[in-house]
C-alpha positions as CSV (number, residue, x, y, z in Angstrom):
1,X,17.5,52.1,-22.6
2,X,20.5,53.7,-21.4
3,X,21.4,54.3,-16.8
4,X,19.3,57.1,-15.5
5,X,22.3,59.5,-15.1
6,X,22.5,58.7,-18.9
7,X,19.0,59.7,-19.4
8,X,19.1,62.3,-17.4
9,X,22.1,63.6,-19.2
10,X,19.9,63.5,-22.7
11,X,17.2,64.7,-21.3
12,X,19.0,67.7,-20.3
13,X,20.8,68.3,-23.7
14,X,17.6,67.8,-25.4
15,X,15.7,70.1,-23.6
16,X,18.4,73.0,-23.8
17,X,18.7,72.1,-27.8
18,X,14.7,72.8,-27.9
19,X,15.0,75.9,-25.6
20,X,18.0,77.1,-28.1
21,X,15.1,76.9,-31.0
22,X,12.6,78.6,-29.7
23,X,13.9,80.5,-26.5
24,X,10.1,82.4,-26.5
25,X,8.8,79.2,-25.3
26,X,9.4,77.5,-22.1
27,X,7.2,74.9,-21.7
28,X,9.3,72.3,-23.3
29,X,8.4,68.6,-22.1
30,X,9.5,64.8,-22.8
31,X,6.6,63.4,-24.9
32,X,7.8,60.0,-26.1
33,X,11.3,58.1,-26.5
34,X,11.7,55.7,-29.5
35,X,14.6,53.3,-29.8
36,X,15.6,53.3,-34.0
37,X,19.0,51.7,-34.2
38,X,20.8,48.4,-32.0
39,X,24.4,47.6,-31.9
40,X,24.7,44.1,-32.1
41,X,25.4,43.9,-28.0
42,X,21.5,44.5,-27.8
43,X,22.6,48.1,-26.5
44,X,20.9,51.5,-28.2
45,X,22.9,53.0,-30.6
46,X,20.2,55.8,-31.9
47,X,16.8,56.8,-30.6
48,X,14.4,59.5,-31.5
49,X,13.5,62.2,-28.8
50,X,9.8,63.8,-29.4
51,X,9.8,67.4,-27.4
52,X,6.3,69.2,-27.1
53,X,6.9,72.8,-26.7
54,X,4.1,75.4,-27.5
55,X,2.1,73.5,-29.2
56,X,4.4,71.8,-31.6
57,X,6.3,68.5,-31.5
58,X,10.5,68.5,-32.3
59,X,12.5,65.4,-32.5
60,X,15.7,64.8,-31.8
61,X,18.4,62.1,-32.7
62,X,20.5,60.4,-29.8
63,X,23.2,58.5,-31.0
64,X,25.5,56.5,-28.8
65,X,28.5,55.5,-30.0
66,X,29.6,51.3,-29.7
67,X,31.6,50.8,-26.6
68,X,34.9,49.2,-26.8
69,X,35.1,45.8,-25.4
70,X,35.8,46.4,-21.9
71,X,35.9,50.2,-22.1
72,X,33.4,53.2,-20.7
73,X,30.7,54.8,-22.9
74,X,31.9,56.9,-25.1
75,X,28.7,59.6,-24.4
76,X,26.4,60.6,-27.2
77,X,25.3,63.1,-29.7
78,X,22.1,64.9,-30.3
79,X,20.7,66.4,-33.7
80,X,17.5,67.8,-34.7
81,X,15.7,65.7,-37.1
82,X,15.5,67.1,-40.6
C-alpha cells in the first residue's frame, strides 16, 4: 500500500533481515504481502512480509508509524514474527 520507493525500501530491509538469518541461503524471494493493521486515514500502519528462502517461509512485521497532519512519513520498522 505504501509509494514504490517505500516498497522498495521494505523490500530491501526485509530481504537483508532474512539473509542475516540464514546467510547459507541466498535464494530469498517476496512470496506474499498482507496488510494487518489501518490507521484511521485508510493508510497501512502494519503488514506482514512472507519470505521463501530454502525451502522455508519467514515473516516479517512492517510497521509504519501515523504521520503528522501535514508532515513526511516517519519510515518504518521491521521485526521477525515470533
Amino acid at each position: 500500500m505504501s509509494s514504490g520507493g517505500m516498497q522498495r525500501d521494505v523490500r530491501d530491509r526485509v530481504i537483508a533481515m532474512a539473509r542475516a538469518e540464514d546467510p547459507q541461503c541466498r535464494q530469498q524471494k517476496i512470496v506474499k504481502t498482507e496488510m494487518l493493521e489501518v490507521h484511521p486515514d485508510g493508510k497501512s500502519a502494519e503488514e506482514l512480509w512472507t519470505v521463501e528462502q530454502c525451502g522455508r517461509r519467514v515473516d516479517y512485521v512492517v510497521a509504519f508509524p501515523q504521520r503528522r497532519a501535514g508532515g513526511k512519513s516517519l519510515g518504518f520498522s521491521v521485526r521477525p514474527q515470533r
